[in-house]
C-alpha positions as CSV (number, residue, x, y, z in Angstrom):
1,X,-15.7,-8.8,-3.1
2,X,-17.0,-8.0,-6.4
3,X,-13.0,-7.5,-7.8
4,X,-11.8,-11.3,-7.2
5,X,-9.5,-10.8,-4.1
6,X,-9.9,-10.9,-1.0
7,X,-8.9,-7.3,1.2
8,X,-8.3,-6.7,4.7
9,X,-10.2,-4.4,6.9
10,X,-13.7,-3.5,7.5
11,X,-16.0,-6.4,6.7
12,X,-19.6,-7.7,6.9
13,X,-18.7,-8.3,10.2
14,X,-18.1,-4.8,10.9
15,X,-14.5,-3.4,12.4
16,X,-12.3,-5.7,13.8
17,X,-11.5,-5.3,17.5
18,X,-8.0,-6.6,16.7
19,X,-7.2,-5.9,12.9
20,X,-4.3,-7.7,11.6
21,X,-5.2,-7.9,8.1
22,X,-4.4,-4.3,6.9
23,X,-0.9,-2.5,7.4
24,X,-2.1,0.9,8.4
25,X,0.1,2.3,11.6
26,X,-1.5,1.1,14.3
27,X,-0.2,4.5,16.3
28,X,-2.7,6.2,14.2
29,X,-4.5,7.8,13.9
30,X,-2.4,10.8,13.6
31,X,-3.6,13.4,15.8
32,X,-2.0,16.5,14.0
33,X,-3.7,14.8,11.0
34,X,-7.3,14.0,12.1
35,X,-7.1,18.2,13.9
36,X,-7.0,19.2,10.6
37,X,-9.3,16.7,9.0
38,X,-11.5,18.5,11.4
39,X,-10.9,22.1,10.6
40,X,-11.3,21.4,6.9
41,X,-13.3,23.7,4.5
42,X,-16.1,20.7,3.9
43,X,-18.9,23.2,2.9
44,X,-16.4,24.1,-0.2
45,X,-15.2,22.5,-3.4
46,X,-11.6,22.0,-3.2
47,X,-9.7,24.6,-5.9
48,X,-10.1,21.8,-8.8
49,X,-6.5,22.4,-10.1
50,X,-4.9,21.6,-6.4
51,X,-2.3,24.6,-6.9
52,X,-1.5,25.3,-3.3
53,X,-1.7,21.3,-2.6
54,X,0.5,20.7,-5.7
55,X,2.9,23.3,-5.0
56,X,3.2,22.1,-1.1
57,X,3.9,18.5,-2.1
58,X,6.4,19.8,-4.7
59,X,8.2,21.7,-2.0
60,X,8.0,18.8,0.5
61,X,9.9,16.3,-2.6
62,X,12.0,19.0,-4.0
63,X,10.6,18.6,-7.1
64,X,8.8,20.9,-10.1
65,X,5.3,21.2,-9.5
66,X,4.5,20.0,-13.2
67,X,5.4,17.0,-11.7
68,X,2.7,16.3,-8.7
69,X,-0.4,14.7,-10.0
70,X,-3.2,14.4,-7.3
71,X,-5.3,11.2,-7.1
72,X,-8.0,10.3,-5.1
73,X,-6.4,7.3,-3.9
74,X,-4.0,4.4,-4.7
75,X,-6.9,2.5,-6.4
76,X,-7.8,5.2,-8.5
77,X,-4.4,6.2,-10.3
78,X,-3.9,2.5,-10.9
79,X,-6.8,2.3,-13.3
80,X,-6.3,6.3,-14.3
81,X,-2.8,5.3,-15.0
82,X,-3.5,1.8,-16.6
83,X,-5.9,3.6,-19.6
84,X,-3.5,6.4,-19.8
85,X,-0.8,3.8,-20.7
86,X,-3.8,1.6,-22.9
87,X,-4.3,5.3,-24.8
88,X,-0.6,5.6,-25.3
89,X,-0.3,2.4,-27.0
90,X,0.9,-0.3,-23.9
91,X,0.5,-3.5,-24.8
92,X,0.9,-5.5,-21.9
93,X,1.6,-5.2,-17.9
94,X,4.2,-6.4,-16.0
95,X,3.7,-7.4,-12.4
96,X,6.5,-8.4,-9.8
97,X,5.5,-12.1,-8.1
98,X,3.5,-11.3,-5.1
99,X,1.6,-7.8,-5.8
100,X,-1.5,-5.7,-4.9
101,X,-4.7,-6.9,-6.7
102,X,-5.6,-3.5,-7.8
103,X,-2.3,-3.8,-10.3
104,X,-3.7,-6.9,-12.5
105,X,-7.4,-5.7,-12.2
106,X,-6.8,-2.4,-14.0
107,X,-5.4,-4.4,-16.8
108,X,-8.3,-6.9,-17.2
109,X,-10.4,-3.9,-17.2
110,X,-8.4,-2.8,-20.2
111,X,-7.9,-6.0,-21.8
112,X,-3.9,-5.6,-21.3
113,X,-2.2,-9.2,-21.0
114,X,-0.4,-9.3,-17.6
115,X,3.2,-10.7,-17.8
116,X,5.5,-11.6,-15.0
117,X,8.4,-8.8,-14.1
118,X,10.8,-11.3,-15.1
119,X,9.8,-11.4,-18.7
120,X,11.4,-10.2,-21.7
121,X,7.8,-9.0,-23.1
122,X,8.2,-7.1,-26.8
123,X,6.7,-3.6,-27.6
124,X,5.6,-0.7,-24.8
125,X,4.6,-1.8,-21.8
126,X,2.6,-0.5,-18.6
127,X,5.5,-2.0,-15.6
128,X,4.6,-2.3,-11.5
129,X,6.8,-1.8,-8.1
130,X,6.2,-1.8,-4.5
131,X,9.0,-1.0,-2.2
132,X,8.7,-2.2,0.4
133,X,7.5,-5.1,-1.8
134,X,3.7,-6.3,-0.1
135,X,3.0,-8.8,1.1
136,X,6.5,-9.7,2.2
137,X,7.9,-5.9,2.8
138,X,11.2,-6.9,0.7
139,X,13.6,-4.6,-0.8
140,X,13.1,-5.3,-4.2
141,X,16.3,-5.0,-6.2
142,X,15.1,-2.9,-9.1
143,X,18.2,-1.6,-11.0
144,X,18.0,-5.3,-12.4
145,X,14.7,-4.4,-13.9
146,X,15.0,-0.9,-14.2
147,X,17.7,0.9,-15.4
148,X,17.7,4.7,-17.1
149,X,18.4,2.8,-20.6
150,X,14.8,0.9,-20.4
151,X,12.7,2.0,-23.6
152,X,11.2,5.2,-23.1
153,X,7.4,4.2,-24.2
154,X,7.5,2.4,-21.2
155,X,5.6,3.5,-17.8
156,X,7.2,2.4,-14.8
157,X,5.3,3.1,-11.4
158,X,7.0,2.7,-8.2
159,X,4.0,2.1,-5.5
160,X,5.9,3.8,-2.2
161,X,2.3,3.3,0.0
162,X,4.8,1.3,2.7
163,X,8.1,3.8,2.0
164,X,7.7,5.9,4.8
165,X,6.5,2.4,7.1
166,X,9.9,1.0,6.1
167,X,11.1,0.0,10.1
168,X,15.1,-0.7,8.9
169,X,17.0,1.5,6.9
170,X,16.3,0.9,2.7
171,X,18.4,1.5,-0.1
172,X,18.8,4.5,-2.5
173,X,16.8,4.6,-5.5
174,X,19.4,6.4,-8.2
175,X,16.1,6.1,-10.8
176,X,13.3,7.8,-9.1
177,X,13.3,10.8,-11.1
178,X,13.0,8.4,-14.3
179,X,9.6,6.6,-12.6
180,X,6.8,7.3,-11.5
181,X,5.8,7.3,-8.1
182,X,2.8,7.1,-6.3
183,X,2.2,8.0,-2.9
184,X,-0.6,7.2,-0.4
185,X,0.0,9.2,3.4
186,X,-3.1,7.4,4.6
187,X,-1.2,4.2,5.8
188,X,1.4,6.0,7.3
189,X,-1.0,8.2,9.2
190,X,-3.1,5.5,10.3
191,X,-6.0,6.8,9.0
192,X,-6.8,4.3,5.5
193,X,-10.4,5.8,5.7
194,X,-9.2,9.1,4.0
195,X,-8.9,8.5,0.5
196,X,-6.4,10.8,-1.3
197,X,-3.0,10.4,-2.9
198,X,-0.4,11.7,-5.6
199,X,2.2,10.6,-8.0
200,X,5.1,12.2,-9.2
201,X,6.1,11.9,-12.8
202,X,9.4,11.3,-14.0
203,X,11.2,14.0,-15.5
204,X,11.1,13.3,-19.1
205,X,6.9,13.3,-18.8
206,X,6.1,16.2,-21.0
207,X,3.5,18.6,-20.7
208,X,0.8,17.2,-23.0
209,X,1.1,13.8,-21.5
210,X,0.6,15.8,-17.9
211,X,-3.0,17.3,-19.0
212,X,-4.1,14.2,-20.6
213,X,-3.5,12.2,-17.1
214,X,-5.3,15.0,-15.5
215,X,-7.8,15.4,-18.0
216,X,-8.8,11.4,-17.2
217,X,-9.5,12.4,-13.5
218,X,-13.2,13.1,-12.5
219,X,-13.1,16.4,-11.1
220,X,-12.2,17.3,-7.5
221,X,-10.8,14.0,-7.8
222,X,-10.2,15.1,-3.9
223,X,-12.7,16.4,-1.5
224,X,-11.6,18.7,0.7
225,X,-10.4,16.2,3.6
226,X,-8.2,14.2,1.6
227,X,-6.6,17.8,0.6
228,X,-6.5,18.4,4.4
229,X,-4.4,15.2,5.2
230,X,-2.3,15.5,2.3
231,X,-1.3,19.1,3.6
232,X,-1.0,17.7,7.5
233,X,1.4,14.6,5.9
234,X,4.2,17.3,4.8
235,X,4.0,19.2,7.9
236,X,6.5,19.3,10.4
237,X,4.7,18.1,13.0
238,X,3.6,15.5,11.4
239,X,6.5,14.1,9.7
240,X,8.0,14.5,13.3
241,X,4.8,12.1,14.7
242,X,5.8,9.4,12.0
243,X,9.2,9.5,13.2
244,X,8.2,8.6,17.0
245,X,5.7,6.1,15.7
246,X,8.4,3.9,13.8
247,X,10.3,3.6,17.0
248,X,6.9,2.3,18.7
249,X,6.6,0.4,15.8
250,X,9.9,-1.7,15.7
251,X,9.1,-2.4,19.4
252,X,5.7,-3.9,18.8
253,X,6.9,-5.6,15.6
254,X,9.7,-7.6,17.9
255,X,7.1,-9.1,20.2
256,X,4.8,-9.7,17.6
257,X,7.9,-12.0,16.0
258,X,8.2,-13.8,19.1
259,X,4.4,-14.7,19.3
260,X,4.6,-16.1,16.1
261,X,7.7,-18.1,16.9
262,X,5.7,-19.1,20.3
263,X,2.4,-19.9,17.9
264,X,4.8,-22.2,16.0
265,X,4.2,-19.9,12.8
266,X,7.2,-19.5,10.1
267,X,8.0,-16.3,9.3
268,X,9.0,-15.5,5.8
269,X,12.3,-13.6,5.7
270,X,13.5,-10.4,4.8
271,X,10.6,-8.2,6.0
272,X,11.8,-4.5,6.3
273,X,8.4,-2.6,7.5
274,X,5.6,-2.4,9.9
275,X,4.0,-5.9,8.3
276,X,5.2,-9.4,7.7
277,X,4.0,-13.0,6.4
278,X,3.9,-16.1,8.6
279,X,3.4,-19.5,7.4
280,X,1.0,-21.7,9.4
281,X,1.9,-25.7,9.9
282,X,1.2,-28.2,6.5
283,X,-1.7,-29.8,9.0
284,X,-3.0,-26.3,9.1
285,X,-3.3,-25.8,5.3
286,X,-6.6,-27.4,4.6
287,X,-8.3,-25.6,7.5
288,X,-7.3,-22.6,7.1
289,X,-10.6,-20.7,6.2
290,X,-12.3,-22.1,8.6
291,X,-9.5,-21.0,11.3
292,X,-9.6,-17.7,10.1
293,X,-13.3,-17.5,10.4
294,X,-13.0,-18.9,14.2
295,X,-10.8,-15.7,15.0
296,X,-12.5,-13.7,12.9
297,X,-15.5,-14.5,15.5
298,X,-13.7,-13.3,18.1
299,X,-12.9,-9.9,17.2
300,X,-9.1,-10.8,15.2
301,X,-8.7,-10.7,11.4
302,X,-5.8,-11.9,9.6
303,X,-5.1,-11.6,5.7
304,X,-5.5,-14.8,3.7
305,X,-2.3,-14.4,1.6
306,X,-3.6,-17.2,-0.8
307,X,-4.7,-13.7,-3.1
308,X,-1.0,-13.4,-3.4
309,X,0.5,-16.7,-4.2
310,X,1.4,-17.7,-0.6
311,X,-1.0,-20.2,-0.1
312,X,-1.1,-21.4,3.9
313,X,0.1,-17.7,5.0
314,X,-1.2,-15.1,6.4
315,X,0.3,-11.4,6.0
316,X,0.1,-9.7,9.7
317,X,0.0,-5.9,10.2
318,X,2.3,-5.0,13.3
319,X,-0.5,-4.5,16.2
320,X,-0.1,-3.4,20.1
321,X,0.7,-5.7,22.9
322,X,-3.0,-6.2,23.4
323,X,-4.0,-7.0,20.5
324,X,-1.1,-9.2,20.0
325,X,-2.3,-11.2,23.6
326,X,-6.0,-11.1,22.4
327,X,-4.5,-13.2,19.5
328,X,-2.5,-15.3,21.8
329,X,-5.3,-16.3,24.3
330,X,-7.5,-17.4,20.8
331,X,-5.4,-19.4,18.6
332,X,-4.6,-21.2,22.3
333,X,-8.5,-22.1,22.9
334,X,-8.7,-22.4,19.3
335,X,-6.3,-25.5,19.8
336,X,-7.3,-26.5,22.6
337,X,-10.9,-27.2,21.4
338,X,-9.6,-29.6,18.5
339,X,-7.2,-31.5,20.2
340,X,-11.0,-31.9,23.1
């Protein structure tokens, strides 16, 4: 890929008969969801202020409608809120240990050194989350880093794309409404081929620096489908789907433990939602890419966690019982054929 890292997903290869390489829930698509993906308004422009949208998601997080910026994905507010920050007067961004590639990418783009989380970095700073943490779906003990007495020229953006995925019960964030958060329904409606997403601002964001993160947007930043799922995510019915999914979920992620254990892969602790990382065998290292390519053959991708600083892993998305046999019956004849 043109960016530096390496994604999961779609490839040149085409779709994956047995994707393990994103963490979308693999119950999705959402049916309530893709109905009204179906019924949307396409021959229309979206209202370019998002009013209703805004005032739907505002309802749905009990919070001021001031507060709901509307992205048109993940990917997008990163960089919208990386040159905000750059305009503001950051001077550097701060990155947890393992993170999305998106994060560091933003800041290159804007020539913003990247410092570890960890760091005691001087001046105003752009600052990233993800809870769960990816790849390793960790709870990330943030009142360490983040506490309501951090300097207020600081951004801090809490990624919750794998918050509603979160299989075990998480802790309470007392800071949220200091933060911003950014949202992305698309994974947890199994559908990551809609792109649309929001934030909410912290409550100290003022009005002027509202407009000038919307006035950086492209307009209808969302067409109208993405405003169609992101209306379908709040929904009862919807919400209620999720609910049944994560039960379906934990069931498929226990037997998908168990075929790693049975594969003789380590799995990395602490993993709290629908995606984990498993460390493959030292003898295994060196070969890697060329075992991931022998699977990817046959229909089954896994994510190269190398991107992320886990070299000889691999992060796996929590897949059905067939899928998880389909990769059984290959890493088997892959083995077989090299000890031939």
């Amino acid at each position: 890929m043109s960016k530096g890292w390496v994604h999961g997903g779609t490839d040149a290869l085409g779709v994956p008969a047995h994707d393990f390489s994103t963490n979308r829930n693999a119950c999705g698509p959402c049916p309530q969801a893709v109905a009204a993906l179906q019924a949307a308004h396409c021959a229309q422009y979206p209202d370019p202020s998002y009013t209703e949208l805004r005032q739907q998601l505002a309802r749905f997080h009990g919070v001021d409608m001031q507060r709901i910026v509307v992205a048109g994905s993940a990917s997008e507010f990163i960089h919208r809120i990386t040159m905000h920050a750059v305009r503001q007067g950051a001077q550097y961004v701060s990155l947890p240990p393992h993170h999305y590639g998106d994060y560091p990418q933003a800041a290159q783009v804007w020539g913003l050194p990247v410092v570890d989380r960890a760091s005691h970095a001087a001046g105003p700073g752009l600052h990233w989350a993800c809870a769960p943490s990816s790849p390793l779906g960790l709870n990330e003990n943030l009142d360490m880093h983040w506490t309501d007495t951090a300097p207020a020229a600081a951004w801090r953006v809490l990624d919750c794309a794998y918050a509603p995925l979160r299989l075990v019960a998480g802790p309470r964030l007392p800071f949220l409404d200091s933060v911003w958060q950014m949202w992305t329904p698309n994974k947890a409606l199994g559908m990551t081929g809609v792109r649309a997403a929001y934030a909410i601002a912290p409550v100290h964001a003022d009005a002027h620096e509202l407009a000038a993160l919307r006035q950086l947007a492209a307009s209808w930043v969302v067409g109208a489908h993405g405003v169609a799922m992101l209306q379908a995510w709040i929904t009862p019915a919807v919400q209620q789907w999720l609910q049944a999914s994560l039960e379906q979920l934990r069931h498929w992620k226990a037997q998908q433990l168990q075929l790693c254990a049975d594969l003789d892969w380590t799995v990395l602790p602490g993993h709290q939602a629908n995606y984990f990382v498993a460390r493959w065998s030292a003898r295994l290292h060196a070969r890697m890419p060329e075992h991931l390519a022998a699977l990817r053959g046959q229909g089954i991708k896994l994510r190269d966690a190398t991107s992320f600083g886990l070299s000889g892993c691999v992060r796996m998305g929590v897949l059905p019982p067939a899928s998880q046999q389909a990769l059984a019956l290959a890493w088997t004849q892959l083995q077989e054929r090299e000890m031939a």
